[in-house]
VMD Tcl script that draws the C-alpha trace (Angstrom):
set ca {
  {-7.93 4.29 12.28}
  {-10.52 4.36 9.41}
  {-13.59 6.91 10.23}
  {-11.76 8.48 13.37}
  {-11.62 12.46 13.68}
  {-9.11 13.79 11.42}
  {-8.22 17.49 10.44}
  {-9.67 18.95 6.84}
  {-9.76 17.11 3.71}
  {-7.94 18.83 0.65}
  {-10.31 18.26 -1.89}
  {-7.45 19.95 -4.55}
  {-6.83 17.59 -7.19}
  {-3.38 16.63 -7.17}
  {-1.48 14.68 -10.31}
  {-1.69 11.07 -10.29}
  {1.51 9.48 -9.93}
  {2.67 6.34 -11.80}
  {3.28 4.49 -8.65}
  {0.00 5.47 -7.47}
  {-1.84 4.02 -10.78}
  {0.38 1.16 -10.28}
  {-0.50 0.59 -6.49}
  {-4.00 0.85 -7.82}
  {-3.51 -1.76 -10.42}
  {-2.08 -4.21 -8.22}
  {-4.92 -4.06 -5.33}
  {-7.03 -4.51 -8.37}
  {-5.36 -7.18 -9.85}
  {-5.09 -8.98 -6.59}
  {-9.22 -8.47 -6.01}
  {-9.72 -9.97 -9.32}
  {-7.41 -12.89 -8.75}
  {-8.96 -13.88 -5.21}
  {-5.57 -13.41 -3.38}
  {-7.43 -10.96 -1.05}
  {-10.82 -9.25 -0.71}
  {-11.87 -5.41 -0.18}
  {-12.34 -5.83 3.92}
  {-9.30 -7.62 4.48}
  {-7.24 -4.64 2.83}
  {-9.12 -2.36 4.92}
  {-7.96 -4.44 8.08}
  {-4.71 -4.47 7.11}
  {-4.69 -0.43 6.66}
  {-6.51 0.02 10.37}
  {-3.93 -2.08 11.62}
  {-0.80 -0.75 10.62}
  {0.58 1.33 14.02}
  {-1.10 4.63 14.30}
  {2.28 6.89 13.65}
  {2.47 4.88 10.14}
  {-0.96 5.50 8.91}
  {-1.04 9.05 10.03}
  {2.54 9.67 8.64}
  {1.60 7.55 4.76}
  {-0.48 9.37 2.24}
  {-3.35 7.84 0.60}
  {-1.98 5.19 -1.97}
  {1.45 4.57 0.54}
  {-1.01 2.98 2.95}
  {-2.57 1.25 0.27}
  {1.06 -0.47 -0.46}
  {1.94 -0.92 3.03}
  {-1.43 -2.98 3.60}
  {-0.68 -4.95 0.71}
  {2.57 -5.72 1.30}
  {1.61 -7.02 5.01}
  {-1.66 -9.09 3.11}
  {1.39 -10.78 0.96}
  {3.18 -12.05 3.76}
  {0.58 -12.64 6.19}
  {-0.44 -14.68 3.40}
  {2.42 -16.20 2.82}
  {2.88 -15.03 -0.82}
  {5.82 -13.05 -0.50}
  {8.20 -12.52 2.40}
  {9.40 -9.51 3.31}
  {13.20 -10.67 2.21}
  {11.70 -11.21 -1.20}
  {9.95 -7.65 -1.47}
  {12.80 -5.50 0.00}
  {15.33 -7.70 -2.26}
  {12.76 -6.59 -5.32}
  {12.63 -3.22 -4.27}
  {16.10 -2.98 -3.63}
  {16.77 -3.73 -7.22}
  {14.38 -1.63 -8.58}
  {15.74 0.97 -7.17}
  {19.51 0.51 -8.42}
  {17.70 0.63 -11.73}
  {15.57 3.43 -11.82}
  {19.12 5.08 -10.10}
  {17.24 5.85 -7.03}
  {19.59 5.69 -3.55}
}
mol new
graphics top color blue
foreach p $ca { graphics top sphere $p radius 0.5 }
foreach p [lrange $ca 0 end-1] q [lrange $ca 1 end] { graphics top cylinder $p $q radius 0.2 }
display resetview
């Protein structure tokens, strides 16, 4: 999906979220640690199915990439991160 025609880019700044400096953090983190390198996030972006990229914004592809890196990877299963998120969630009293 990365570099195909797209409509117009809205160059408005927007506030930065806290989940979206966290997402950032993490990919960071994970760089810095070796778990997984610039291209192979990339990949994992470009090869999520093409309603799912075009429907995620920015950083929401960034965590769907990573999440999919983490269990291709075998880091994390995808039990283990909906469990997490589950319970984050109940605690931050979202539904």
């Amino acid at each position: 999906m990365g570099g195909s025609p797209g409509g117009p880019v809205d160059k408005n700044q927007h506030e930065v979220e806290d989940w979206e400096r966290l997402a950032d953090a993490i990919t960071t983190a994970l760089d810095g640690k070796g778990i997984k390198t610039t291209d192979e996030h990339r990949r994992a972006q470009e090869s999520l199915p093409p309603e799912e990229y075009r429907s995620l914004s920015y950083y929401e592809r960034w965590v769907a990439a990573t999440e999919k890196l983490l269990v291709e990877k075998g880091i994390l299963t995808t039990e283990e991160i909906d469990e997490r998120s589950d319970e984050i969630l109940r605690r931050w009293g979202g539904s």
